[in-house]
PyMOL commands that place a pseudoatom at each C-alpha (Angstrom):
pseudoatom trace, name=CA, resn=UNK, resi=1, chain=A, elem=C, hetatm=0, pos=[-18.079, -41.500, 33.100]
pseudoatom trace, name=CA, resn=UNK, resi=2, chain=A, elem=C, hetatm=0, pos=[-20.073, -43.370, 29.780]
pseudoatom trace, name=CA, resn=UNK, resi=3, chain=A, elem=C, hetatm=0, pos=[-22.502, -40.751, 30.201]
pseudoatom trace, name=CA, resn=UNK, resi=4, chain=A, elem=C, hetatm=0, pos=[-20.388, -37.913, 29.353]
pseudoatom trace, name=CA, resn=UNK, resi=5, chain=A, elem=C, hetatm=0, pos=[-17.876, -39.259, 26.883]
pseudoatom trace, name=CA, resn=UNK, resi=6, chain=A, elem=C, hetatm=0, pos=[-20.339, -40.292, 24.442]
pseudoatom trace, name=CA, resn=UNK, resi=7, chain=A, elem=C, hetatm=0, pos=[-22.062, -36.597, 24.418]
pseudoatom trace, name=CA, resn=UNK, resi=8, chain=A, elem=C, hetatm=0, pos=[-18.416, -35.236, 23.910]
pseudoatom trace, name=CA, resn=UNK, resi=9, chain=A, elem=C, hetatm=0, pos=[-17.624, -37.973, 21.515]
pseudoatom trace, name=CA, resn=UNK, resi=10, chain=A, elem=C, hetatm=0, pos=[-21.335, -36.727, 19.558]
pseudoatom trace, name=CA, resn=UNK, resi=11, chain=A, elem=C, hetatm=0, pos=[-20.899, -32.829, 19.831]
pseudoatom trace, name=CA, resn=UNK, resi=12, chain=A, elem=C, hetatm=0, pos=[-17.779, -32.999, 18.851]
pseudoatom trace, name=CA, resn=UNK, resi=13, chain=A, elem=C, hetatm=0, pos=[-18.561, -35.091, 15.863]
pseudoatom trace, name=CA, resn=UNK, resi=14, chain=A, elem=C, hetatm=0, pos=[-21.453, -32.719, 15.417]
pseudoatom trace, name=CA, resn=UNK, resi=15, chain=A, elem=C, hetatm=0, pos=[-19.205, -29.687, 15.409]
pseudoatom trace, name=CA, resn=UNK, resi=16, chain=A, elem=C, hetatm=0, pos=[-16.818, -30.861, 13.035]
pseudoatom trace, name=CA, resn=UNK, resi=17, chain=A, elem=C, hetatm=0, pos=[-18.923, -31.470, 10.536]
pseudoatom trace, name=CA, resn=UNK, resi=18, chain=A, elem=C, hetatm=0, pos=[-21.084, -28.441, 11.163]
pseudoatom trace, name=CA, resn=UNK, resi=19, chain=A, elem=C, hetatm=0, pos=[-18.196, -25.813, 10.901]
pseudoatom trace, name=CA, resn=UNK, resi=20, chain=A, elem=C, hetatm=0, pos=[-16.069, -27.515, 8.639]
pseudoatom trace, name=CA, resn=UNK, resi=21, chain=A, elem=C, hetatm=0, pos=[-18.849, -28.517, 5.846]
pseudoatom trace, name=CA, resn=UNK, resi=22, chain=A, elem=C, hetatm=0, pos=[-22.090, -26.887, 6.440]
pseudoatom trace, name=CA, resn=UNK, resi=23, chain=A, elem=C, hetatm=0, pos=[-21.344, -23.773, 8.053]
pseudoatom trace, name=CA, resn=UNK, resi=24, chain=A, elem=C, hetatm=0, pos=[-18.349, -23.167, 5.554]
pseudoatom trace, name=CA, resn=UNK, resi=25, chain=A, elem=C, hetatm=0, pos=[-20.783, -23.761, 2.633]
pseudoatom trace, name=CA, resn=UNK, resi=26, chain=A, elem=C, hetatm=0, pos=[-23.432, -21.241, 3.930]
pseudoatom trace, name=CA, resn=UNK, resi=27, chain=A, elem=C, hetatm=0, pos=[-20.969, -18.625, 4.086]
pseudoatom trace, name=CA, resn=UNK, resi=28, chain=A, elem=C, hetatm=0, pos=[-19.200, -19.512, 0.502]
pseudoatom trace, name=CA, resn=UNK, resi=29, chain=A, elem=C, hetatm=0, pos=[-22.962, -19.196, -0.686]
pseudoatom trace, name=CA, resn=UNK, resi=30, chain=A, elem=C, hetatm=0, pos=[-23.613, -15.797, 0.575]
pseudoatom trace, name=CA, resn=UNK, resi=31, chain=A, elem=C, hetatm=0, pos=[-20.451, -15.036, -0.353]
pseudoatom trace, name=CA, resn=UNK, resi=32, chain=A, elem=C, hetatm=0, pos=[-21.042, -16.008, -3.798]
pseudoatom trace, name=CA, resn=UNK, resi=33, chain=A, elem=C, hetatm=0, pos=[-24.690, -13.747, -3.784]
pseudoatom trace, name=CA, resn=UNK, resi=34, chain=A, elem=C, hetatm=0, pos=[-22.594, -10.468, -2.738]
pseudoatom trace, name=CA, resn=UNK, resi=35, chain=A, elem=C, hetatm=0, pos=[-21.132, -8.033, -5.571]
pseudoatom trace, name=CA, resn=UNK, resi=36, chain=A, elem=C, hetatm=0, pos=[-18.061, -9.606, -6.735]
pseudoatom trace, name=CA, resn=UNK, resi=37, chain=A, elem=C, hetatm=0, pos=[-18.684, -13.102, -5.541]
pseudoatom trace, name=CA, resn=UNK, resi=38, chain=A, elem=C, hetatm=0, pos=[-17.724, -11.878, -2.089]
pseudoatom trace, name=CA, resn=UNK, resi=39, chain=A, elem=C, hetatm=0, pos=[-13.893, -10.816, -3.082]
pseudoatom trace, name=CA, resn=UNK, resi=40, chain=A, elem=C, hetatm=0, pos=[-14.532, -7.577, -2.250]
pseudoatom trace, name=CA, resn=UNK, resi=41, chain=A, elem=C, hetatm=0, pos=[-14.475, -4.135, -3.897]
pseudoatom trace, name=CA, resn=UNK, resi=42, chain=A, elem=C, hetatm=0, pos=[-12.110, -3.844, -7.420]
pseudoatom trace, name=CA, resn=UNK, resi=43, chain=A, elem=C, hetatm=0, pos=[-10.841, -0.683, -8.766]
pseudoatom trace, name=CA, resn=UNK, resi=44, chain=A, elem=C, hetatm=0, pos=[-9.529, -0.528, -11.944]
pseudoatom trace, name=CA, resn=UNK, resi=45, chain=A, elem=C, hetatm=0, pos=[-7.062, 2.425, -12.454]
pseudoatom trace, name=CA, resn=UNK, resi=46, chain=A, elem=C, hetatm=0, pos=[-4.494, 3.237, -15.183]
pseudoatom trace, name=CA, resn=UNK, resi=47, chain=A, elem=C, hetatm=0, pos=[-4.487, -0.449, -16.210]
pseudoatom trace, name=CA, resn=UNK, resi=48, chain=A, elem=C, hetatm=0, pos=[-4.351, -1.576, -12.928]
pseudoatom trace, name=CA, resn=UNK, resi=49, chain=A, elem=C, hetatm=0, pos=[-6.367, -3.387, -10.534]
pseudoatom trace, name=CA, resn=UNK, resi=50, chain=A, elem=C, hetatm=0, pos=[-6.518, -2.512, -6.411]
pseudoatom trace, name=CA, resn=UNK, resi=51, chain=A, elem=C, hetatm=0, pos=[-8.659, -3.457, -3.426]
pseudoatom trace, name=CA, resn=UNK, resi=52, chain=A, elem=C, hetatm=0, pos=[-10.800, -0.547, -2.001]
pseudoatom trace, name=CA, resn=UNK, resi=53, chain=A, elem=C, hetatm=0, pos=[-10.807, -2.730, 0.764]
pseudoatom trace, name=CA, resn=UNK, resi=54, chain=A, elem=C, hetatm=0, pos=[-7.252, -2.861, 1.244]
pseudoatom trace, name=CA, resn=UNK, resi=55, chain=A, elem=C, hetatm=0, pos=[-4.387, -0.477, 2.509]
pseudoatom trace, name=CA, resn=UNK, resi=56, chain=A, elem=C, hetatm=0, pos=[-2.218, 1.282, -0.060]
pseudoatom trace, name=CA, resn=UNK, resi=57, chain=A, elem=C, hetatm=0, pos=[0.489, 2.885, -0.010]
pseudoatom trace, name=CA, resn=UNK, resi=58, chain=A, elem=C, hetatm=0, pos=[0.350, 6.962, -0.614]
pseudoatom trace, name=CA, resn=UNK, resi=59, chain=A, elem=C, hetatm=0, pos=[3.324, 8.461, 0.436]
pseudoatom trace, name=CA, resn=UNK, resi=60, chain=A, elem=C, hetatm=0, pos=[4.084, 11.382, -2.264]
pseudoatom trace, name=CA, resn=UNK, resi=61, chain=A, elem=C, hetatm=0, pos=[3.217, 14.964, -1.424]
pseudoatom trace, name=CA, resn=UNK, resi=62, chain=A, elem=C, hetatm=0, pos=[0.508, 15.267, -4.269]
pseudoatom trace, name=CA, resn=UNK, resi=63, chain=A, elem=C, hetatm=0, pos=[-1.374, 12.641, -2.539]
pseudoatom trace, name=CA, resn=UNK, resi=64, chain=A, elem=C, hetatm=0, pos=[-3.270, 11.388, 0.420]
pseudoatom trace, name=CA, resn=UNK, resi=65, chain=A, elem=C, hetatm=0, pos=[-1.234, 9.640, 2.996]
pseudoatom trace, name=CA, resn=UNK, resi=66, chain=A, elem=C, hetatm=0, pos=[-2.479, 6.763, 3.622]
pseudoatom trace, name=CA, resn=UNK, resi=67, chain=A, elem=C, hetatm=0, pos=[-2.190, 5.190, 7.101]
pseudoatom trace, name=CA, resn=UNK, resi=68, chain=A, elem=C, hetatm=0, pos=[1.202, 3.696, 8.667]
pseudoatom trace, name=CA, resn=UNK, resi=69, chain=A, elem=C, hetatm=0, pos=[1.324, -0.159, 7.640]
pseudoatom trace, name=CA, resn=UNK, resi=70, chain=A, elem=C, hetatm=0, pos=[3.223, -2.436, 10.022]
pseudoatom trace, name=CA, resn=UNK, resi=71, chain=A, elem=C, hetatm=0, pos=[3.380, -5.303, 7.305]
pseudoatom trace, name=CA, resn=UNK, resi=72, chain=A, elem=C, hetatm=0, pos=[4.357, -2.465, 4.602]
pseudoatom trace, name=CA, resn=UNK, resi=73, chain=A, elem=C, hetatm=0, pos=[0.514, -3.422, 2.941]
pseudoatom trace, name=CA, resn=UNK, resi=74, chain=A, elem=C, hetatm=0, pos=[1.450, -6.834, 2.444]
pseudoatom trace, name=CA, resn=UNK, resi=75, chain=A, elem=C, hetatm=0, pos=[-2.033, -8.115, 2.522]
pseudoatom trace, name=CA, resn=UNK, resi=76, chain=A, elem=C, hetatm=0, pos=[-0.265, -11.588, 2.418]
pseudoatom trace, name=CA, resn=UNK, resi=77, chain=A, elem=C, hetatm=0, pos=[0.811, -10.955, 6.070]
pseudoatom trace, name=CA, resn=UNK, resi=78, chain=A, elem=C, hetatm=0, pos=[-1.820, -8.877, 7.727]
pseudoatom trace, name=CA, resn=UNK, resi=79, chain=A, elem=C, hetatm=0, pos=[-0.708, -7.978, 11.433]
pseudoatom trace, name=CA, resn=UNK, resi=80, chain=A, elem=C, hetatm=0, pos=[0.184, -5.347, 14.006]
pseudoatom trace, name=CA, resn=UNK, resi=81, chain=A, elem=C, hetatm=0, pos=[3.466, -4.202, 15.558]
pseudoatom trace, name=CA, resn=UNK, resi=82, chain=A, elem=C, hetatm=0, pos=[2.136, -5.526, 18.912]
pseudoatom trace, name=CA, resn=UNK, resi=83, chain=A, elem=C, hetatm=0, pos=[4.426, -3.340, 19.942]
pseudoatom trace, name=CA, resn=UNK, resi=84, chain=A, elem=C, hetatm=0, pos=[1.939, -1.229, 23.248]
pseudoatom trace, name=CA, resn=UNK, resi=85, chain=A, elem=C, hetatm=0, pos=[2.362, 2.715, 23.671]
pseudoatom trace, name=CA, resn=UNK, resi=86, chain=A, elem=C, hetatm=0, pos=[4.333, 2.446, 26.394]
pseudoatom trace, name=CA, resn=UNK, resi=87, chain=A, elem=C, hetatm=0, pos=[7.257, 0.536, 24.887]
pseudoatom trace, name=CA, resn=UNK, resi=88, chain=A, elem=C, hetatm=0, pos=[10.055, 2.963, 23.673]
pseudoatom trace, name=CA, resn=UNK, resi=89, chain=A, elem=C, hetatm=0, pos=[10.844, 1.296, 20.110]
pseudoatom trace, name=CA, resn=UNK, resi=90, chain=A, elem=C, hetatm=0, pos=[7.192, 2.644, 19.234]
pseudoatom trace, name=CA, resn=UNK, resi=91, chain=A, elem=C, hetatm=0, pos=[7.169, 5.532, 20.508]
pseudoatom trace, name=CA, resn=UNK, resi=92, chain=A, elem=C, hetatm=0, pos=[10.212, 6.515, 18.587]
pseudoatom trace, name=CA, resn=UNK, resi=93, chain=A, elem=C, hetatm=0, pos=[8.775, 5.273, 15.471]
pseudoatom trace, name=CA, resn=UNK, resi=94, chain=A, elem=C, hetatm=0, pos=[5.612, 7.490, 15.948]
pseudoatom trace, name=CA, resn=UNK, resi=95, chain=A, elem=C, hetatm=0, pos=[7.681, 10.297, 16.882]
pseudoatom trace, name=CA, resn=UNK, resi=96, chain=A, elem=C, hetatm=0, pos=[9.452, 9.781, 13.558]
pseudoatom trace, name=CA, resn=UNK, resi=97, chain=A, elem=C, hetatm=0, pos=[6.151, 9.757, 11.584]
pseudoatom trace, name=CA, resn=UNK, resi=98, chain=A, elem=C, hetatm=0, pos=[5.285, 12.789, 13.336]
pseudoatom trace, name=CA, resn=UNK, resi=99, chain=A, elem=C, hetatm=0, pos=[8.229, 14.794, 12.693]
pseudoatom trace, name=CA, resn=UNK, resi=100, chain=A, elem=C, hetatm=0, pos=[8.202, 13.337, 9.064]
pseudoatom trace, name=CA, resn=UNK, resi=101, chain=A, elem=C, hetatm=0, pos=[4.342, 14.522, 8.788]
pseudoatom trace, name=CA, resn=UNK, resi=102, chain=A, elem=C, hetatm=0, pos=[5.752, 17.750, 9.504]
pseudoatom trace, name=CA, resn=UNK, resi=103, chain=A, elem=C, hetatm=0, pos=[8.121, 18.308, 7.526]
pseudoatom trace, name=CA, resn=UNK, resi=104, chain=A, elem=C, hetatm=0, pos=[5.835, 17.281, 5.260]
pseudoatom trace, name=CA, resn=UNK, resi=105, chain=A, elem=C, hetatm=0, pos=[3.232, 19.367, 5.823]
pseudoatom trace, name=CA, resn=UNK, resi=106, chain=A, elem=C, hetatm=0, pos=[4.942, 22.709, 7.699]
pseudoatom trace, name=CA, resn=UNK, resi=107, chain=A, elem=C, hetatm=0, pos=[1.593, 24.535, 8.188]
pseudoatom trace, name=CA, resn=UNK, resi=108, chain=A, elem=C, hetatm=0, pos=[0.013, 21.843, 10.789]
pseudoatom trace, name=CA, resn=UNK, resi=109, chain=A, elem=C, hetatm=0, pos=[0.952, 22.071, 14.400]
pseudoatom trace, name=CA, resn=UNK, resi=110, chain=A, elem=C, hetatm=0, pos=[1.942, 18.736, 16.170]
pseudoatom trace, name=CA, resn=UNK, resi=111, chain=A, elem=C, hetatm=0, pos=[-1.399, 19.596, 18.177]
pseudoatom trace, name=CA, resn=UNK, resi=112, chain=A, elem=C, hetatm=0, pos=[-3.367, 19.001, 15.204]
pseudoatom trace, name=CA, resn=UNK, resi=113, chain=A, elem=C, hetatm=0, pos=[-2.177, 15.945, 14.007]
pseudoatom trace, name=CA, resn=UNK, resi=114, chain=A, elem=C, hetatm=0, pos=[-5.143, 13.018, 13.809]
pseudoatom trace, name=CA, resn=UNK, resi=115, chain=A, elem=C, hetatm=0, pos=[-3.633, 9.644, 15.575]
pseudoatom trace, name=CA, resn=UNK, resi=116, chain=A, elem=C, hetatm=0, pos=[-4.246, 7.710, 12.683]
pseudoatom trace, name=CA, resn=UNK, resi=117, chain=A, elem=C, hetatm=0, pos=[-2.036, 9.653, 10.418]
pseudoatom trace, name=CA, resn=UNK, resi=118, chain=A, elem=C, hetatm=0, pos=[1.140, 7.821, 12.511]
pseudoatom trace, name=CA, resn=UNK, resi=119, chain=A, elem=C, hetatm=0, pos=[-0.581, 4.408, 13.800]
pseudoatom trace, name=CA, resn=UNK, resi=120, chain=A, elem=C, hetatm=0, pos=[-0.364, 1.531, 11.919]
pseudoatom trace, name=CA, resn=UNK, resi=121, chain=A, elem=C, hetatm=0, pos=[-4.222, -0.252, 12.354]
pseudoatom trace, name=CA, resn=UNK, resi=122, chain=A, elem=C, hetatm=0, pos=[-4.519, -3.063, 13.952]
pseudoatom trace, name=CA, resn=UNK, resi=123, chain=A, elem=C, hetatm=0, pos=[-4.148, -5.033, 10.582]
pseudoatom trace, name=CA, resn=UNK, resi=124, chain=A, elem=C, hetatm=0, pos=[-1.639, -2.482, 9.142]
pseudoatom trace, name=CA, resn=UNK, resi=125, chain=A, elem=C, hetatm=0, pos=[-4.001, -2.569, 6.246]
pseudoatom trace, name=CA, resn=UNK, resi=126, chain=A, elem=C, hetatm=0, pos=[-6.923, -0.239, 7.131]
pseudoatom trace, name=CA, resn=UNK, resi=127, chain=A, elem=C, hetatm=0, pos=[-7.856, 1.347, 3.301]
pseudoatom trace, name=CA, resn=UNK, resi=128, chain=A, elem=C, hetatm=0, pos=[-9.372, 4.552, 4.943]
pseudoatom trace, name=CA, resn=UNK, resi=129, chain=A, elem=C, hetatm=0, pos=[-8.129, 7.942, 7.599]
pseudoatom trace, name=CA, resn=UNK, resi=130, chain=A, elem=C, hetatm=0, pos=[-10.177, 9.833, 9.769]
pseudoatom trace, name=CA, resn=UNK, resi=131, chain=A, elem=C, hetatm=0, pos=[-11.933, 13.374, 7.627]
pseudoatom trace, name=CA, resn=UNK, resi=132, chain=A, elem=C, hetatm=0, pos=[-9.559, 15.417, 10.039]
pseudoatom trace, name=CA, resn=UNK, resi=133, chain=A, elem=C, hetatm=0, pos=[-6.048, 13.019, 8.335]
pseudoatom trace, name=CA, resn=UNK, resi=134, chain=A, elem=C, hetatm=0, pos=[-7.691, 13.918, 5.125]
pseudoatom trace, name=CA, resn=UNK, resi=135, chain=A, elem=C, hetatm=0, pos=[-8.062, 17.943, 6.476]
pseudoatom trace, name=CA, resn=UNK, resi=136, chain=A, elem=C, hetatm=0, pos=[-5.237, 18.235, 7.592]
pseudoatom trace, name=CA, resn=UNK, resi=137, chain=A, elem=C, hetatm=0, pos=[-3.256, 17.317, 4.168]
pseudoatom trace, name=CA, resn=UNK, resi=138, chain=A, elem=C, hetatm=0, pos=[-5.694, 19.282, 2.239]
pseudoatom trace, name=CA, resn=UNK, resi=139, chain=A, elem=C, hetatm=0, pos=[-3.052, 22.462, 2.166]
pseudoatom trace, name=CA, resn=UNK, resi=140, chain=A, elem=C, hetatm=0, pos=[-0.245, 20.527, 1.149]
pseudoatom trace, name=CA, resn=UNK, resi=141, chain=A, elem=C, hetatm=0, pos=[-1.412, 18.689, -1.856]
pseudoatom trace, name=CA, resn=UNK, resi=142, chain=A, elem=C, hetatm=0, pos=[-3.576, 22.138, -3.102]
pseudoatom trace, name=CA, resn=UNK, resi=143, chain=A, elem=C, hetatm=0, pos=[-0.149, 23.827, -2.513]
pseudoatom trace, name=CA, resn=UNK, resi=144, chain=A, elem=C, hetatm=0, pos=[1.861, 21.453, -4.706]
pseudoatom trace, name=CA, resn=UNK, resi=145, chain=A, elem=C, hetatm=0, pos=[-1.030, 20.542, -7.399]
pseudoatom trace, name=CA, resn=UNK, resi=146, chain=A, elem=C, hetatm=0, pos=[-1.360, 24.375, -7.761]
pseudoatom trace, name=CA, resn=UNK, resi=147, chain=A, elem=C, hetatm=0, pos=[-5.380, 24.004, -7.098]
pseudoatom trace, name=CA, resn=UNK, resi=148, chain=A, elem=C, hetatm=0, pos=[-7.356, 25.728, -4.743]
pseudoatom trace, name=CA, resn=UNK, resi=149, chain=A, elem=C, hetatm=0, pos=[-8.030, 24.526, -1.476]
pseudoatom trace, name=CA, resn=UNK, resi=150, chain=A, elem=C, hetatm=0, pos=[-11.613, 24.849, -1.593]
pseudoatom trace, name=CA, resn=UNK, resi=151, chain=A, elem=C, hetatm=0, pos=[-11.847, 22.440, -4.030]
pseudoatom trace, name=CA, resn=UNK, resi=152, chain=A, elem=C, hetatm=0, pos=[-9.689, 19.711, -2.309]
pseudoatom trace, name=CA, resn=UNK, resi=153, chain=A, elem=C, hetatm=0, pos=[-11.741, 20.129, 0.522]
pseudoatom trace, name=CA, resn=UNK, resi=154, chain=A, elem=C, hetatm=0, pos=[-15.073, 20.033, -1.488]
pseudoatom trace, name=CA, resn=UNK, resi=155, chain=A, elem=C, hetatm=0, pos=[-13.324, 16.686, -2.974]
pseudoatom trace, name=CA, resn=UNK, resi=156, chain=A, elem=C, hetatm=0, pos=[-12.910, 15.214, 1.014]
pseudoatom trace, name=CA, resn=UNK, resi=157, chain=A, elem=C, hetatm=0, pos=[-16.412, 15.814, 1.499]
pseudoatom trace, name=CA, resn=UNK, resi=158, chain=A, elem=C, hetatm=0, pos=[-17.433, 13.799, -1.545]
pseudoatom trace, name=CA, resn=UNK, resi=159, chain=A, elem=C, hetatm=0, pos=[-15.232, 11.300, -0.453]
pseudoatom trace, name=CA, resn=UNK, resi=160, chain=A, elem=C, hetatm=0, pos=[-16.638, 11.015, 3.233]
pseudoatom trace, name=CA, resn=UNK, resi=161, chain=A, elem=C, hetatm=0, pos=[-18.531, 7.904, 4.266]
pseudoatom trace, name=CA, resn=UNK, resi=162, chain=A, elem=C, hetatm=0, pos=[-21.095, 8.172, 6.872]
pseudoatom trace, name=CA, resn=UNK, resi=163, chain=A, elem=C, hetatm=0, pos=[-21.226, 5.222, 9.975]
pseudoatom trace, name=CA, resn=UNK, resi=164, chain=A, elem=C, hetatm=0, pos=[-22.879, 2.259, 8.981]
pseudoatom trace, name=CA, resn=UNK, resi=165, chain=A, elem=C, hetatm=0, pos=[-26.299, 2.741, 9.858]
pseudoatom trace, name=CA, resn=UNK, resi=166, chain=A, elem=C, hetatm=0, pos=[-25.470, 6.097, 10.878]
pseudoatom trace, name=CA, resn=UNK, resi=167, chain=A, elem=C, hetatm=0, pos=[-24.083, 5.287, 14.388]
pseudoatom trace, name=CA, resn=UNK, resi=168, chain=A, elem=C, hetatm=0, pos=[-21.679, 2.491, 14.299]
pseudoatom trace, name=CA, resn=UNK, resi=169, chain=A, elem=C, hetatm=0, pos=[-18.138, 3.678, 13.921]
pseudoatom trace, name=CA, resn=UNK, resi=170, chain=A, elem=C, hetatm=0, pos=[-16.930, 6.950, 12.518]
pseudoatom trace, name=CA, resn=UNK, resi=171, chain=A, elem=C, hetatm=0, pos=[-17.036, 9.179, 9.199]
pseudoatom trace, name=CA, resn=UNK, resi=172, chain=A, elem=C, hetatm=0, pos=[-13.864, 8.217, 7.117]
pseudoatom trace, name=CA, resn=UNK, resi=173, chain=A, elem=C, hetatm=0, pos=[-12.559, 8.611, 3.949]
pseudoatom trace, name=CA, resn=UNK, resi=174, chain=A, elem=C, hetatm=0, pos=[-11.040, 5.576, 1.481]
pseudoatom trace, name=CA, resn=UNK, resi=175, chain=A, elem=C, hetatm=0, pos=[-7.951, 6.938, 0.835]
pseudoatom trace, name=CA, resn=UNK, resi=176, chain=A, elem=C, hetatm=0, pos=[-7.530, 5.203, -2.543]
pseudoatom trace, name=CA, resn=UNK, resi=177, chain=A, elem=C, hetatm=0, pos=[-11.174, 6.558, -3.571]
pseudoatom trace, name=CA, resn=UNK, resi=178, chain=A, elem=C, hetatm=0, pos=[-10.048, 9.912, -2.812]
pseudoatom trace, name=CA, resn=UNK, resi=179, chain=A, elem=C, hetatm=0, pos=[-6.807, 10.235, -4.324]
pseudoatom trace, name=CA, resn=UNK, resi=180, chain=A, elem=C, hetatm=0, pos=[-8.494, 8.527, -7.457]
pseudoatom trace, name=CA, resn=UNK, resi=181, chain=A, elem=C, hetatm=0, pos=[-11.062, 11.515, -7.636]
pseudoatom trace, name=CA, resn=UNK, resi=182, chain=A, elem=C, hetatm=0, pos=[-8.055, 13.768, -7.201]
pseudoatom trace, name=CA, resn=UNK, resi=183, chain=A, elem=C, hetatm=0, pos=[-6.278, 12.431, -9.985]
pseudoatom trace, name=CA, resn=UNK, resi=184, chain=A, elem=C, hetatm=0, pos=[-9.590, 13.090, -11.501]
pseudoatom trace, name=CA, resn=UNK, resi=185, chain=A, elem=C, hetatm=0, pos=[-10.006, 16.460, -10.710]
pseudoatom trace, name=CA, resn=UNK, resi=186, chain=A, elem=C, hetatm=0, pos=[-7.988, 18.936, -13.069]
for i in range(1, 186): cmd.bond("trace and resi %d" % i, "trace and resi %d" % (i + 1))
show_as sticks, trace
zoom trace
């Protein structure tokens, strides 16, 4: 029994001081090397600063919708619903986002509707939508900003990022980014 306490005793010893010193400090350094000391993207706009990495809320016709937030964008209290797609509580609260999209936007057929347009992500604070949540608004907000569409689509395909490394993930759009360029665009 000696000869495997003391190992246990020594690795855990090890690990301690390994993940709560060294490891901690490697990752503040590299942290510190990255563009804004690792804090992630700022935007400055109208005075005010936002995270490009963080969910906002858009929920005004003349803008992008952003994606459902199950912490209403607190980024204080990132988290899910945990609530699975078979239990009825959710499923009336995505019907509800669907028949508010809708009425929202009355061209769009419930067919055509992009999941992530009404399902919070896991964190309830993913910053970007799919290019078809971004397409499929594109009529409304040219409708009410009086611009043409073919512009508001030329401004989604601007605002489309590619995979990283060109195959891991999907495109998407930042939906702050976007309506920032919109804003922009007169």
């Amino acid at each position: 029994m000696k000869q495997n306490i003391l190992p246990a005793i020594r690795l855990t010893l090890f690990c301690a001081v390994f993940f709560s010193g060294i490891y901690t400090f490697l990752i503040y350094g590299i942290a510190q090397a990255a563009p804004n000391n690792g804090k992630g993207e700022i935007i400055e706009y109208k005075g005010k600063k936002f995270y490009a990495n963080v969910g906002q809320k858009f929920d005004k016709d003349e803008y992008f919708w952003s994606r459902p937030s199950a912490v209403d964008y607190n980024a204080a209290g990132a988290g899910g619903s945990n609530k699975g797609p078979s239990n009825p509580d959710y499923l009336k609260e995505v019907e509800g986002r669907i028949e508010n999209f809708m009425k929202h936007n009355p061209t769009v057929k419930k067919s055509e509707i992009p999941s992530d347009i009404v399902t919070a992500s896991g964190a309830g604070l993913d910053p970007n939508i799919s290019v078809q949540a971004a397409k499929v608004q594109a009529q409304r907000i040219a409708y009410i900003r009086k611009i043409d569409i073919s512009k508001v689509n030329s401004l989604i395909e601007k605002s489309t990022e590619a995979p990283f490394l060109g195959m891991f993930g999907t495109e998407k759009i930042n939906v702050l980014k976007l309506n920032i360029a919109l804003d922009g665009s007169k």
